[in-house]
C-alpha positions as CSV (number, residue, x, y, z in Angstrom):
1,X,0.0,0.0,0.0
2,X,1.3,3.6,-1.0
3,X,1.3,5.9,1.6
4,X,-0.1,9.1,-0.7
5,X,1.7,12.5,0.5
6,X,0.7,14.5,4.1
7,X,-1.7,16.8,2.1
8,X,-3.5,14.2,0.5
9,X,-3.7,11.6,3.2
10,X,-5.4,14.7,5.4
11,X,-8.1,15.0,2.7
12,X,-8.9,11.4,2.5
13,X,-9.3,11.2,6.3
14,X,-11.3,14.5,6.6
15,X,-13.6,13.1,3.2
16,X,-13.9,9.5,4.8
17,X,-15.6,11.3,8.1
18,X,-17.7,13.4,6.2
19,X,-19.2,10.9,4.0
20,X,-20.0,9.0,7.5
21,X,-19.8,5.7,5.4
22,X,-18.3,2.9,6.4
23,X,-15.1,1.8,4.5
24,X,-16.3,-0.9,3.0
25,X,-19.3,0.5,1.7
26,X,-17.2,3.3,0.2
27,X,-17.0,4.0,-3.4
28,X,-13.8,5.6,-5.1
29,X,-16.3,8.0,-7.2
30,X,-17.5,9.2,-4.0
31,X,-14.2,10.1,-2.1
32,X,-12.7,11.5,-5.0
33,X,-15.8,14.1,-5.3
34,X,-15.9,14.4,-1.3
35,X,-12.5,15.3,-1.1
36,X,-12.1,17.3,-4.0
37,X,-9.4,15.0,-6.0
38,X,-9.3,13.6,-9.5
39,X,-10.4,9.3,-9.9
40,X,-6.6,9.8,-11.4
41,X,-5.2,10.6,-8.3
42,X,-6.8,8.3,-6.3
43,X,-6.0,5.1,-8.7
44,X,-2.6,6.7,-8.6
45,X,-1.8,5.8,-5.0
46,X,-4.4,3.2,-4.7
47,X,-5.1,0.0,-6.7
48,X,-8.8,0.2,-6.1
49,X,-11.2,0.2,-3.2
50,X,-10.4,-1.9,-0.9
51,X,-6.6,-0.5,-1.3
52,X,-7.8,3.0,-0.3
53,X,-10.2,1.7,2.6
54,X,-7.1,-0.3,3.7
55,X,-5.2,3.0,4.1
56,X,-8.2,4.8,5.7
57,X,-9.0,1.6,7.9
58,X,-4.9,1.6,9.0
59,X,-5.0,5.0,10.2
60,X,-7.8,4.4,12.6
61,X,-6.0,1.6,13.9
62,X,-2.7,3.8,14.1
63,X,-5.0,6.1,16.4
64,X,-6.1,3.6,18.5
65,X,-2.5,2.0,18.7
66,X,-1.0,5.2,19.9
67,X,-4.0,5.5,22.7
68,X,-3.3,1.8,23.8
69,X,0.4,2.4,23.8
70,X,0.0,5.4,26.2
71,X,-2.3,3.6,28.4
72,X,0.2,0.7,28.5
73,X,2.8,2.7,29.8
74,X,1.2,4.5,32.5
75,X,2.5,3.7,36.0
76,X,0.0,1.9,38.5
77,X,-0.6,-1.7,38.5
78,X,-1.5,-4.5,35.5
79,X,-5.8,-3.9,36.4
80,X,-4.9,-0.6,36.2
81,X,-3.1,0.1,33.4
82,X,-5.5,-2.7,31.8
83,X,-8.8,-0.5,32.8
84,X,-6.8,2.0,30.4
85,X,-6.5,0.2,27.3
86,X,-9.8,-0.8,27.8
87,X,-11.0,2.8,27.7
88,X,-8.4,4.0,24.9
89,X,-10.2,1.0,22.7
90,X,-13.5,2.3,23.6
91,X,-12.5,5.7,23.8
92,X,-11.1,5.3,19.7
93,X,-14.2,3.3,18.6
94,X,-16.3,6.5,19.9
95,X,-14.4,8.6,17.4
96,X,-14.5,6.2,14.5
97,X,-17.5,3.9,15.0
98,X,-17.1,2.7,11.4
99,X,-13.7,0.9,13.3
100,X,-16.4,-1.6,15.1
101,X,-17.8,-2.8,10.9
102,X,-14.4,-2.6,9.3
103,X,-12.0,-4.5,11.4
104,X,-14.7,-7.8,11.3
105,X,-14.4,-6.9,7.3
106,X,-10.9,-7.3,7.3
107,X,-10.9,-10.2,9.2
108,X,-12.7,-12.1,6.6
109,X,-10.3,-11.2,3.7
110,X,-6.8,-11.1,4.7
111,X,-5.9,-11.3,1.2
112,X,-7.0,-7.8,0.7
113,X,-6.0,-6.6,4.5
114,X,-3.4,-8.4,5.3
115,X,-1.0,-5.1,6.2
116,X,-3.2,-3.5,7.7
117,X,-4.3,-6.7,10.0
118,X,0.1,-7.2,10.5
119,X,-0.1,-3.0,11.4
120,X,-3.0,-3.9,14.3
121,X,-1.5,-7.4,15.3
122,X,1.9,-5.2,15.8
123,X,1.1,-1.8,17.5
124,X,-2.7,-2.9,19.0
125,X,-2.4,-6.4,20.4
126,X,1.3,-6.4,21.2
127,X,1.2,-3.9,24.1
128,X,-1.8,-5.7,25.8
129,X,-0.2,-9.4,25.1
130,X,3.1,-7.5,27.0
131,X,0.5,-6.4,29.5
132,X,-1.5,-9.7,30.4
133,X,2.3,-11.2,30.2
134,X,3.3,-9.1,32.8
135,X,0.2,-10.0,34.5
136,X,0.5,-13.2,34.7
137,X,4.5,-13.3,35.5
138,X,3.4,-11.1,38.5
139,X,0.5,-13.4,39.8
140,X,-1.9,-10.4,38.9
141,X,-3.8,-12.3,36.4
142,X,-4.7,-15.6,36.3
143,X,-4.6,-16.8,32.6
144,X,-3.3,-20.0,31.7
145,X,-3.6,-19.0,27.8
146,X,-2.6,-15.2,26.7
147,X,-3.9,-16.1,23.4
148,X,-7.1,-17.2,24.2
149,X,-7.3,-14.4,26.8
150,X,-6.3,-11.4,24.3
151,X,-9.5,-12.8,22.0
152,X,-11.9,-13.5,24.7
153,X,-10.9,-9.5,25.9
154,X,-10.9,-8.3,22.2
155,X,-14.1,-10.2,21.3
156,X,-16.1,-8.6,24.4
157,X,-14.7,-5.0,23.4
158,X,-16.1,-5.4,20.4
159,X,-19.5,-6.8,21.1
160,X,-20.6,-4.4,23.5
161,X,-19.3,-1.2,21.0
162,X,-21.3,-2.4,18.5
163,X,-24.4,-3.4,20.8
164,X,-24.0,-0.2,21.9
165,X,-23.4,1.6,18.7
166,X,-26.2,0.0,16.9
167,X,-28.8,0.3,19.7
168,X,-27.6,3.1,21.1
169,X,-26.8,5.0,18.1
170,X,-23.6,6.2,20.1
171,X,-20.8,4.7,22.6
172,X,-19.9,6.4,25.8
173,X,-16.4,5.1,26.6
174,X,-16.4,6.2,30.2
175,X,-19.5,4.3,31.2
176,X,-18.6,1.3,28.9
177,X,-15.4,0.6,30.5
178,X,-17.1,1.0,33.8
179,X,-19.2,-1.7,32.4
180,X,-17.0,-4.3,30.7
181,X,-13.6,-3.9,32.9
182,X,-14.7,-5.4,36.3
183,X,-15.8,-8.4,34.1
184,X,-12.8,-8.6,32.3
185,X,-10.5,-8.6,35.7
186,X,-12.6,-11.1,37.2
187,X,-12.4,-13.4,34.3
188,X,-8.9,-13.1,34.6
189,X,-8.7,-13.8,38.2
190,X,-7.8,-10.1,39.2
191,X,-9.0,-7.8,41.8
192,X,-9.1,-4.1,40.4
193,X,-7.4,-1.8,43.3
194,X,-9.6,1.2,44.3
């Protein structure tokens, strides 16, 4: 995938938001008119659709990655510092609720996605594998598989944005990780200091 230059990127992003479409339902036609380009331009950097929603889909991920690596990092203990990924997920599907449609998409055709799913598995799901890791080497967590913990925690993230999003019509990412993150931590055999 071609990363097209700053000034071009900016008005894809900025078209993609307006439209309010989600990427996959996207049409080239469409951005081009919405953010003022030629078709040309656009087949230039991209080789079709689902090139140019791969670019648009990777820098929602990038946002979320950079939220998640922050939250990581903060001092204060593994249910802690987990409560804030939590939220930085949540917080980043608020902004770009298409994200909660798209991912799933991607899923489904790595073929198509595949550098943008290697861009998630490296910056999203690394810091929290390092996290329940840490966890478990500390006796904070009780998981026996990180794996299967990282997709039971990614899988309930994502059910209750979209139950929310759908229902709702919009996610509150304060209340939602008050929700979901008590659950989470007694799942994995944590108790959340307060």
């Amino acid at each position: 995938m071609k990363r097209p230059p700053d000034d071009l990127a900016a008005k894809l992003l900025e078209a993609s938001s307006r439209l309010g479409t989600v990427g996959v339902d996207l049409s080239i036609d469409d951005m081009a008119r919405e953010a003022g380009v030629a078709r040309a331009t656009l087949y230039y950097y991209f080789s079709g659709k689902e090139d140019l929603v791969a670019f648009l889909l990777d820098d929602k991920v990038t946002a979320v990655a950079a939220a998640i690596e922050k939250a990581a990092a903060q001092e204060g203990s593994v249910p802690e510092r987990l409560r804030g990924i939590v939220h930085a997920v949540f917080a980043g599907m608020a902004r770009q609720p298409a994200l909660c449609l798209e991912m799933p998409t991607a899923l489904q055709n790595p073929e198509a996605f595949g550098e943008v799913l290697l861009h998630a598995e490296e910056v999203v799901m690394a810091p929290l594998r390092h996290l329940l890791e840490e966890g478990v080497d500390s006796g904070a967590l009780q998981i026996t598989d990180v794996t299967t913990a990282m997709t039971f925690l990614q899988g309930a993230i994502w059910q209750v944005a979209m139950v929310r999003l759908l229902g709702d019509g919009a996610l509150d990412a304060d209340e939602a990780t008050e929700s979901v993150t008590p659950l989470l931590l007694g799942a994995f055999g944590a108790v959340e200091d307060t």
